[in-house]
DRENKOL-528869 format. One line per 10 residues: their letters; for each residue z, x, y of N, C-alpha, C. Coordinates in Angstrom, 2 decimals. Atoms other than C-alpha are relative to their C-alpha. Example, Ala and Ser with C-alpha at 12.3 -4.5 7.8 and 13.67 -1.06 7.14 Angstrom:
2
AS = 0.00/0.89/-1.19/7.80/12.30/-4.50/0.00/0.90/1.20; -0.06/-0.82/-1.19/7.14/13.67/-1.06/0.73/-0.77/1.09
REM end
This chain:
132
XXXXXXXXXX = 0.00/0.85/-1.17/0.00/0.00/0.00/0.00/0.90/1.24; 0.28/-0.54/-0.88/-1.12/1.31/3.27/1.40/-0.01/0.72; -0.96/0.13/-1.20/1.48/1.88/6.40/-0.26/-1.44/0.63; 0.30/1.27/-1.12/-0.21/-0.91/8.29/0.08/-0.92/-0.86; -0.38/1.46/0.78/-0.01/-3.62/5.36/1.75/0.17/-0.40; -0.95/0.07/0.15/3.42/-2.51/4.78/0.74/-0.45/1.23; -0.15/0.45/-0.91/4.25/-2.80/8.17/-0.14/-1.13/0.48; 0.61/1.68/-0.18/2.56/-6.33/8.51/0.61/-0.47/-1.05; -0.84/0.84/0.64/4.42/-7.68/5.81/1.67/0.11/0.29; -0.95/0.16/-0.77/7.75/-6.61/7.20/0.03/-0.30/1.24
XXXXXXXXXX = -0.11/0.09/-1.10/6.96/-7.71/10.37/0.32/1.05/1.42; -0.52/-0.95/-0.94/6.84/-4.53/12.12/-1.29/0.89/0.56; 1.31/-0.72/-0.71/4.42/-2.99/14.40/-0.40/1.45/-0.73; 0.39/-1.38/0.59/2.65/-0.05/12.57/-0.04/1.18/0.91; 0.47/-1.45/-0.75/3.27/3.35/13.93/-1.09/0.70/-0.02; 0.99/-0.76/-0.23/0.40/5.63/14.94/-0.02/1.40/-0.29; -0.39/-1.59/0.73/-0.16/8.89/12.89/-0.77/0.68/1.40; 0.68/-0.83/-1.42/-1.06/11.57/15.68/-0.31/1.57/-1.27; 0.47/-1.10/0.43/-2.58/14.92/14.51/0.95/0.96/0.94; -0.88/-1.27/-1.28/-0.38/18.25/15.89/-0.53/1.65/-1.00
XXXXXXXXXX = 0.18/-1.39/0.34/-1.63/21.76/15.74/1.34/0.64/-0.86; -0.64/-1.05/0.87/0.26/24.12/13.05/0.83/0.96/1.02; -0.47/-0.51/-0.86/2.84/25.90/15.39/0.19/1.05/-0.87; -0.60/-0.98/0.70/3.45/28.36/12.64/-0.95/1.16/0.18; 1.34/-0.36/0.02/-0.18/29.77/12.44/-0.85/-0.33/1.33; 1.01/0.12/-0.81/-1.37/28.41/15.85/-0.93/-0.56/-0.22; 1.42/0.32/-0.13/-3.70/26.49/14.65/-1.17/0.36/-0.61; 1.00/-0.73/0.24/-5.20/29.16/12.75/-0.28/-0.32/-0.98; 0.05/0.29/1.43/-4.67/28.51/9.07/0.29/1.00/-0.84; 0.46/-1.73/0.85/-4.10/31.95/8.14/1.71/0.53/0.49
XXXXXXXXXX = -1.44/-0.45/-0.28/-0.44/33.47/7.69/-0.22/0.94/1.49; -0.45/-0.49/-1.71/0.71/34.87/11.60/0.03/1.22/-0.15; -0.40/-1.66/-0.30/2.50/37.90/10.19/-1.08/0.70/-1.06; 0.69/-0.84/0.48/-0.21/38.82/7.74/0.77/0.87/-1.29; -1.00/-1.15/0.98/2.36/39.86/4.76/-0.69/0.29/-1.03; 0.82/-0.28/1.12/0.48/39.04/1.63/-1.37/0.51/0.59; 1.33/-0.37/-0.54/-2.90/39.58/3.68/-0.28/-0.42/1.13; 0.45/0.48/-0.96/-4.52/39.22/7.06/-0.85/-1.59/0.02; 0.28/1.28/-0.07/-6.21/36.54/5.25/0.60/-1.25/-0.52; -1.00/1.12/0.26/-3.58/34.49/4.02/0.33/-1.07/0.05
XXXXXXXXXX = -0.12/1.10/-0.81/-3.49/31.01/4.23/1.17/-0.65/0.17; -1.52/-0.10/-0.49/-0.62/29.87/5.68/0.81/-1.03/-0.52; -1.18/0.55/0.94/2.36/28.29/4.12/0.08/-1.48/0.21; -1.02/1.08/-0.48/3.35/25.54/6.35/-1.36/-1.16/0.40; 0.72/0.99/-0.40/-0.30/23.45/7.07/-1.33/0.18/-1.36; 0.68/-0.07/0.69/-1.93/24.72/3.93/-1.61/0.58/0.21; 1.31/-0.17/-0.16/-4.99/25.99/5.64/-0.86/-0.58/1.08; 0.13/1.22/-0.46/-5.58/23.32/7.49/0.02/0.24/1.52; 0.37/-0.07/-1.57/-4.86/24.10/11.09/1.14/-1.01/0.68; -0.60/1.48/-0.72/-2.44/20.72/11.73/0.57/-0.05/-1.29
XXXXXXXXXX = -0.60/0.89/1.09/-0.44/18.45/10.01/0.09/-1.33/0.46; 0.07/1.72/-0.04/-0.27/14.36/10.41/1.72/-0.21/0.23; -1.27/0.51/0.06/3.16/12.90/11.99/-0.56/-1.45/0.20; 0.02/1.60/-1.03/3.85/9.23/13.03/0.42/0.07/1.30; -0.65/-0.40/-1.34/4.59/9.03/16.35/0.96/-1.16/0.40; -0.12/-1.24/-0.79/6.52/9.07/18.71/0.36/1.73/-1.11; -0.46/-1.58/0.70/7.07/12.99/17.92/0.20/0.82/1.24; -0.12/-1.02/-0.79/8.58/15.88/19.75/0.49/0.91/-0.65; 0.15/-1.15/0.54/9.09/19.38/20.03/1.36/0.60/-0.86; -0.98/-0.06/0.60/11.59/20.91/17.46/0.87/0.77/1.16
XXXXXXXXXX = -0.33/-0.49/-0.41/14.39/21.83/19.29/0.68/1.37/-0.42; -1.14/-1.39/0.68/16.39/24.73/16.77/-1.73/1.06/0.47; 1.12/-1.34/-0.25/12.81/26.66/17.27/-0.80/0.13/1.28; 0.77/-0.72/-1.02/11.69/26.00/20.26/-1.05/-0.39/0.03; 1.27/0.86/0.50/8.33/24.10/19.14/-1.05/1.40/-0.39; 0.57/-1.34/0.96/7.49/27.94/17.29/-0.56/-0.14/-0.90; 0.53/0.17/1.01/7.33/26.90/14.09/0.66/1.11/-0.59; -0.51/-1.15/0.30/9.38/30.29/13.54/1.10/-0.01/0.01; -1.87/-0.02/-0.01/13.46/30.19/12.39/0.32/1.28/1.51; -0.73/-0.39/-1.15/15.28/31.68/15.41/-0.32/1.64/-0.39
XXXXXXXXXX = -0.68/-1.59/0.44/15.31/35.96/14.85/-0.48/-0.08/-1.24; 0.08/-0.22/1.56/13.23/35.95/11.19/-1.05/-0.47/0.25; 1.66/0.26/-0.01/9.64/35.53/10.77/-0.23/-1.06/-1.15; -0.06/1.05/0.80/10.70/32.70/8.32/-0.47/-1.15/0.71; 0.08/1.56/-0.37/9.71/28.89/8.76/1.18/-0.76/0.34; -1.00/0.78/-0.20/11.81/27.13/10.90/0.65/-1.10/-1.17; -0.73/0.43/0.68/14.40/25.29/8.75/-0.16/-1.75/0.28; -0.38/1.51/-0.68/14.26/21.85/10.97/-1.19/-0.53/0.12; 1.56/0.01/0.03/10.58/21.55/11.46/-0.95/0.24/-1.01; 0.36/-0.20/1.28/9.49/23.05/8.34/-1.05/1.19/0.30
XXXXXXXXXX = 1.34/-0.92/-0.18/6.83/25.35/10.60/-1.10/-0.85/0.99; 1.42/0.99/-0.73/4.92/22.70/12.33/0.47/0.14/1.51; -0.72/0.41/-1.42/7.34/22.87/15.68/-0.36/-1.77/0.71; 0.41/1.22/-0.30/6.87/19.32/16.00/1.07/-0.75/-1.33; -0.44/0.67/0.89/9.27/16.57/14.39/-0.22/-1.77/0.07; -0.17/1.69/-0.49/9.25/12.60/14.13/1.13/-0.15/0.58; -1.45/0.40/-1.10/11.56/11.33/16.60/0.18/-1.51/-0.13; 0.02/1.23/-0.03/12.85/7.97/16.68/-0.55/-0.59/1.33; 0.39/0.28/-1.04/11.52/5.52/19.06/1.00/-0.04/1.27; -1.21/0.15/-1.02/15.06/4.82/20.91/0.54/1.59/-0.32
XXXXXXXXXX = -1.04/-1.16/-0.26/15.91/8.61/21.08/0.84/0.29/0.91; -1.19/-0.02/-0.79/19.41/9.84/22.46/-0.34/2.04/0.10; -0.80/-1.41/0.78/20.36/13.82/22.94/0.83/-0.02/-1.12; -1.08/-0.41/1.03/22.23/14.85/19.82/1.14/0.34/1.23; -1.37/-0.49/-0.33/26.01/14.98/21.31/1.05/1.20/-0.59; -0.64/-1.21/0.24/27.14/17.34/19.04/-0.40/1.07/0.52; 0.45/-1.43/-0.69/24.83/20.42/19.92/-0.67/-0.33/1.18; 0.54/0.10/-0.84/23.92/19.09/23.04/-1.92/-0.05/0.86; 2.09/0.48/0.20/19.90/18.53/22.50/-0.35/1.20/-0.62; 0.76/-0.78/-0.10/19.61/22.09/21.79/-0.21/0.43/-1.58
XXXXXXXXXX = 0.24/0.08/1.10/19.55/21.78/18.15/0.51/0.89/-1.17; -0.56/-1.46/0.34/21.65/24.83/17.07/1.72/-0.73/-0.06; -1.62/0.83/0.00/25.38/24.12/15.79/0.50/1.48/0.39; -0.94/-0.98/-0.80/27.96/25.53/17.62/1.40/0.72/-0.62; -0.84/-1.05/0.59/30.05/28.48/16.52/2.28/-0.59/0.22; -1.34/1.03/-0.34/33.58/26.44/17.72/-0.23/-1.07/0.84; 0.63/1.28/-0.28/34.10/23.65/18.14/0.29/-0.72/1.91; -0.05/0.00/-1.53/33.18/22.56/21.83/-0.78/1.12/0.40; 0.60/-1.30/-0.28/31.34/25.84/22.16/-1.43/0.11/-0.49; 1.37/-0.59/1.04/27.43/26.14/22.06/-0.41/0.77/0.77
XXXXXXXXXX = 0.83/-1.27/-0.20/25.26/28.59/21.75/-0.86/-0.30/-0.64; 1.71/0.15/0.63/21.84/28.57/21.60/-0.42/1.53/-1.03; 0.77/-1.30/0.85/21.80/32.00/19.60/0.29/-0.52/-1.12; -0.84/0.12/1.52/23.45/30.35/16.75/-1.24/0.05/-0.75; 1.27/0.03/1.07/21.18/30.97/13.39/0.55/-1.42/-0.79; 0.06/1.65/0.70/21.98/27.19/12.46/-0.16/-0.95/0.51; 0.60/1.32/-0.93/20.77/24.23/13.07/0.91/-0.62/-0.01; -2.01/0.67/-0.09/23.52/21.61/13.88/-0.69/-1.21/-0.61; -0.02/1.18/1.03/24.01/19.15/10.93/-0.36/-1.27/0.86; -0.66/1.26/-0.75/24.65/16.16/12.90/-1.64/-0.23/0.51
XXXXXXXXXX = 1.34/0.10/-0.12/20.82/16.21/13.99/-1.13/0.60/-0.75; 1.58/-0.96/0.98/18.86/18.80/11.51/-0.42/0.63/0.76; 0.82/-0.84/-0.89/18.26/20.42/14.30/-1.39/-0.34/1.24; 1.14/0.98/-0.96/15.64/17.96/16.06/0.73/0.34/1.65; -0.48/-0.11/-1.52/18.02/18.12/19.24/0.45/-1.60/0.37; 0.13/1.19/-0.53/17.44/14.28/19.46/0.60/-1.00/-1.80; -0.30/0.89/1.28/19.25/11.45/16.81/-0.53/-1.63/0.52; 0.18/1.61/0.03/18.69/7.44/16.77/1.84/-0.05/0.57; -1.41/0.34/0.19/21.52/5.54/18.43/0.89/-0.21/-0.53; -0.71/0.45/1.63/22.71/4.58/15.30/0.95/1.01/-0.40
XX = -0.93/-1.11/0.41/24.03/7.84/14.36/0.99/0.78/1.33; -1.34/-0.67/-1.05/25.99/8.39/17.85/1.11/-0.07/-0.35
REM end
């Protein structure tokens, strides 16, 4: 069953898939750092160049809309590599880490250097009211 007939039988307006460039690769399709090979195709869009969200969508906040974990040439953890996440439509700031998507080393205390994303959002920066 499609999105849009599922959607039409719950009575709910079908979201709109949007296309977003590969933040990991740029776009390119081809691993960034070149480990296994310059021609490498890259981990996180398969080759591809993009990946398909629903929208709304914004930029990941733990990376920065990189596509690159903080300090490590790894795939962001919260994003997966795409720097781009689904967002809800009624988004809030995350209150715990303060939008910036990084959990804070004590409590009351952030820091954007932290190497973790803060539970309480996954790291998006942004939650649904629901979970305030």
């Amino acid at each position: 069953m499609s999105i849009k007939t599922h959607a039409k039988m719950a009575g709910v307006s079908p979201r709109e898939r949007i296309e977003v460039p590969c933040a990991f690769c740029h776009g390119h399709g081809t691993d960034p750092f070149g480990i296994m090979s310059p021609f490498a195709t890259c981990q996180v869009c398969g080759g591809k160049g993009r990946r398909t969200f629903l929208q709304p969508t914004a930029p990941c906040a733990f990376c920065g809309g990189t596509g690159v974990h903080p300090g490590l040439r790894l795939t962001c953890t919260s994003c997966g590599g795409v720097g781009t996440v689904e967002a809800p439509r009624d988004a809030i700031t995350c209150h715990c880490c303060g939008g910036t998507g990084r959990a804070d080393s004590h409590v009351g205390d952030y820091h954007s250097d932290s190497p973790l994303a803060c539970t309480h959002c996954g790291g998006k920066g942004i939650i649904s009211p629901k979970q305030a």
